[in-house]
Every structure is written in C-alpha cells, then in structure tokens.
C-alpha positions in Angstrom: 22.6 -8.2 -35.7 20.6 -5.4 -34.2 18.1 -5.4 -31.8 15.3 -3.1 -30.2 12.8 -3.2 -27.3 11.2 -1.2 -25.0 10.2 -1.5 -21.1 8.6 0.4 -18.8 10.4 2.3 -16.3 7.3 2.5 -13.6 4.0 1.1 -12.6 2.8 5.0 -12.5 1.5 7.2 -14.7 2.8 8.9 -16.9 4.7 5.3 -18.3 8.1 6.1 -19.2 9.8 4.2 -21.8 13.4 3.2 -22.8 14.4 2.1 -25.9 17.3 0.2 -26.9 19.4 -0.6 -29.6 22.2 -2.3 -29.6 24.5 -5.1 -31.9 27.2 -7.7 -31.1 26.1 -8.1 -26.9 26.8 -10.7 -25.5 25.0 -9.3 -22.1 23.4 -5.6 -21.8 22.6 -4.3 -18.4 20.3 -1.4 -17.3 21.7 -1.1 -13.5 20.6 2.9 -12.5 18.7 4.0 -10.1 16.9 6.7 -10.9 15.6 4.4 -13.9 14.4 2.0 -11.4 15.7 -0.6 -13.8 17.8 -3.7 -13.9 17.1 -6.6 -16.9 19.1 -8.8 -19.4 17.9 -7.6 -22.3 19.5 -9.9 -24.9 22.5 -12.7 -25.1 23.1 -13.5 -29.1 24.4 -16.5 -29.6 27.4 -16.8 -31.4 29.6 -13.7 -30.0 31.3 -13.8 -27.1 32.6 -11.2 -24.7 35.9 -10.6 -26.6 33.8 -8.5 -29.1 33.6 -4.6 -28.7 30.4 -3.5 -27.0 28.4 -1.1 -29.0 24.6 0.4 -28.3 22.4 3.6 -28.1 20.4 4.5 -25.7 17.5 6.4 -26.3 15.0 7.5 -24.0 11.3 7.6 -25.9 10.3 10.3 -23.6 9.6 13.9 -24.0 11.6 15.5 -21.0 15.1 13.5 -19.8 17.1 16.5 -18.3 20.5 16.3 -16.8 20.1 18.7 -13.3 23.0 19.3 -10.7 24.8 16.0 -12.5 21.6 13.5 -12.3 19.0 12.5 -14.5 15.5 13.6 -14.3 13.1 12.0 -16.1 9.6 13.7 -16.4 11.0 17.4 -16.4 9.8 20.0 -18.5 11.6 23.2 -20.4 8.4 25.3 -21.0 6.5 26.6 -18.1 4.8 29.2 -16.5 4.8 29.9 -12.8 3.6 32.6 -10.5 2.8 33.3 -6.8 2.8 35.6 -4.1 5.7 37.2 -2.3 5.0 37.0 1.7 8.4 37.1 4.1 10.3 39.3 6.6 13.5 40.6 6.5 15.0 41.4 9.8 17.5 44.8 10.7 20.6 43.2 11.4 23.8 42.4 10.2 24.5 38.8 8.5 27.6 38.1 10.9 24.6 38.0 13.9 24.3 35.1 15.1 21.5 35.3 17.6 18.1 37.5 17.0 15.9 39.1 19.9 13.1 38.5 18.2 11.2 41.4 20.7 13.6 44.1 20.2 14.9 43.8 16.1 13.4 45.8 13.5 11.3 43.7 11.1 10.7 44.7 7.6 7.5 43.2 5.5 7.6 42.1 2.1 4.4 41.3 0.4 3.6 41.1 -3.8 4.3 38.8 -6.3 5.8 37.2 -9.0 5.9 35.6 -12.5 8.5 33.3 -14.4 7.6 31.7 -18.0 9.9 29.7 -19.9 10.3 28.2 -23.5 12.1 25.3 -24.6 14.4 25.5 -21.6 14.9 29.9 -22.1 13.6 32.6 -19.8 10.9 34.1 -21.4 9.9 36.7 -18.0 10.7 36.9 -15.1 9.5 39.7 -13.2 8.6 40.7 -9.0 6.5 43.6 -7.8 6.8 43.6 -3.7 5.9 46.0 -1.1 8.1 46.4 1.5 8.3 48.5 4.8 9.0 48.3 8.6 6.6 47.1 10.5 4.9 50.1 12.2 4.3 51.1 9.1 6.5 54.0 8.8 8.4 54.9 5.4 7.1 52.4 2.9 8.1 51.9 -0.7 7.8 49.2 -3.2 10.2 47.2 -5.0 10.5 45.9 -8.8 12.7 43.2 -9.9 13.0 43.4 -13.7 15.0 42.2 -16.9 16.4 38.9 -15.5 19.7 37.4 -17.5 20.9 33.8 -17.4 24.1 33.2 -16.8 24.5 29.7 -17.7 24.2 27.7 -20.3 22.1 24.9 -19.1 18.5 24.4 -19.8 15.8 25.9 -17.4 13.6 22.4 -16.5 11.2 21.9 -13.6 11.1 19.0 -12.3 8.4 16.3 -12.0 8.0 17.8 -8.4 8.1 21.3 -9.5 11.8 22.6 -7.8 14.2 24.7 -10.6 17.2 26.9 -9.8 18.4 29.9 -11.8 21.1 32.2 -11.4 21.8 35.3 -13.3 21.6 39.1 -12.9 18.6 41.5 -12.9 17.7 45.1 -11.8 16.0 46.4 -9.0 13.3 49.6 -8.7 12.3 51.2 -6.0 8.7 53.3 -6.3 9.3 52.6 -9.9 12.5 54.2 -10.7 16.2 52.3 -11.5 17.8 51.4 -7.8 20.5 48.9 -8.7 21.5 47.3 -11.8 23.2 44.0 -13.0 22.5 42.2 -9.4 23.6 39.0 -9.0 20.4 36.4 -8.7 19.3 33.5 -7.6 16.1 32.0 -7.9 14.8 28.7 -6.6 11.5 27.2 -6.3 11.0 23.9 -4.3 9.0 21.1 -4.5 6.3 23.3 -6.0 5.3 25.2 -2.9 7.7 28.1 -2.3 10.2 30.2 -3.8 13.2 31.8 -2.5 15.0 34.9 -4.4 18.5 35.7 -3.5 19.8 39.2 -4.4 23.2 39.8 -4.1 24.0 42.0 -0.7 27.1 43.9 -2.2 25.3 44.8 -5.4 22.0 46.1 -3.6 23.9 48.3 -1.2 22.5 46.1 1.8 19.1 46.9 1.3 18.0 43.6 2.1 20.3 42.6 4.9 21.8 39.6 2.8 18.6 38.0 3.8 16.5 36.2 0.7 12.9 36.8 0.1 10.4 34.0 0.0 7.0 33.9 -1.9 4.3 31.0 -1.8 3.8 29.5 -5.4 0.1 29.6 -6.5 0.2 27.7 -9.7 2.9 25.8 -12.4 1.5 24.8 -15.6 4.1 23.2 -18.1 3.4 23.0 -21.8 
C-alpha cells in the first residue's frame, strides 16, 4: 500500500510544499523545526509497528539547500549581486587591543563589487576599490580578480539574502598583479552588507588583517 499527500509548510507566500510517500506505516511523523511541521499523516490498518518502516521524502520545491548543517528552504543557486565598497582600515597591528581613535592612521576604502552565480557555481566575482590614507596622501586602487572555490558545496543565498564563500583570488594594485592565490572569504548578510576577508599573510599585511565591508545595492535570483 502506498500513499501520497501534500501540506503546506507556511501560511506565507511563497507556499512550500512537502510531499510524501510512504508504504507499510503504521504512524509517520513530520517533527522539524525549520519545516514548521508536525502531523499524522496516515495509520493503515492491518500493519502493526513490528513491520520495517520505509518512505521518501521529497520536497516539491525549487530550492531546499543544506547550509552550515541545516535546511534552508527557499534558497536559491543562481544569482547576481552587487554593491558598493565603503569601510576603513585602521594602521595597527591585529594583536592591539585598544585604538586611539584621534591619533591612528585611517585608511579609506571606497568602490565596488559584483558576484553572479549559476546553478550553485561562481560565475564572477570581481572588486574595484580605492584606497588611501586619509589626508589624502599616496593613493592607489585595488582589484580583486579571478576568484576560486574551494569547496565543494553549492553557492545558495538564502531566503534573507546571507551566503558565505571561501576560496582564493588575486589582488592588483593601480592595475598590475600584487598578490596571487590569496586565501578568501566572502560573506554577505541578511541582504544588506558584505564583508571580504583577505588573508593577512598572503597580502604581505597590506590590509592590517582587517576585512573590508561594502553595502549591497541589489540581489536578484533567477
């Protein structure tokens, strides 16, 4: 004996839906939390709980994603994504522990960036910055370029736009090769900002082991 239905996960829109398939229950359970689901779906008469439980789940939804160990439902593997670089780096070593704010050389960064995806693969990922201290003196610009995944996993975004990637890229300065094969990560949160990290000991300390941080302007998924 086989059976399918289908509920809804949520009252909101988009509806998720789960459907089930199952034979020779006695009792099946739903009981997770990010599913925001608990029902008895089905008790057969005629079998009893001695039997071997057997059934598939699958989700009838067009982005389930396993990220960090959980389930996301609503994610998306194709993307593109782009903002503005806007942050300060200050002149000091990453063992400091307290900052004069007053008396420490700042350094701006200000540009932008772009990330695409497809089908969970970078597509481009690219960073064009301008960076100098403060008063103004000795400014250059900065290129981040040919970005490599490291792991295997699927690039998603989640329903509330945050994604991490880590690989290895290289960095220009005034438009010449600076550093290559620099260890990368890349996280945007909640939609709003994103936050590169560039390895200190593969950039020679140009960036103090400080991350750069962008505002994102737009994430469309496809």
């Amino acid at each position: 004996m086989e059976l399918a239905q289908s509920y809804d996960l949520t009252d909101s829109q988009p509806t998720w839906v789960v459907s089930i398939t199952y034979s020779r229950i006695e009792t099946l359970k739903i009981d997770y939390p990010n599913l925001n689901a608990r029902r008895n779906l089905y008790r057969p008469r005629g079998f009893t709980s001695n039997y071997i439980w057997f059934f598939s789940l699958s989700l009838a939804i067009s982005s389930v994603y396993l990220v960090n160990n959980q389930v996301v439902i609503g994610a998306s593997d194709s993307f593109d994504a782009h903002g503005t670089i806007s942050s300060l780096i200050f002149a000091m070593p990453p063992s400091a522990s307290v900052v004069n704010m007053t008396s420490v050389q700042k350094f701006i960064l200000s540009g932008s960036w772009n990330l695409s995806t497809e089908e969970g693969k970078l597509l481009n990922f690219s960073s064009d910055f301008y960076t100098g201290p403060a008063n103004g003196a000795d400014n250059h610009t900065h290129q981040l370029r040919d970005l490599r995944v490291v792991s295997e996993a699927p690039i998603v975004i989640t329903p509330e736009g945050s994604t991490k990637i880590l690989g290895i890229l290289n960095i220009g300065t005034n438009g010449k090769a600076a550093w290559k094969d620099v260890d990368t990560e890349i996280m945007i949160s909640n939609g709003r900002t994103i936050r590169i990290g560039l390895a200190d000991e593969d950039s020679q300390r140009h960036f103090m082991g400080q991350p750069i941080y962008g505002i994102v302007e737009n994430i469309r998924t496809r």
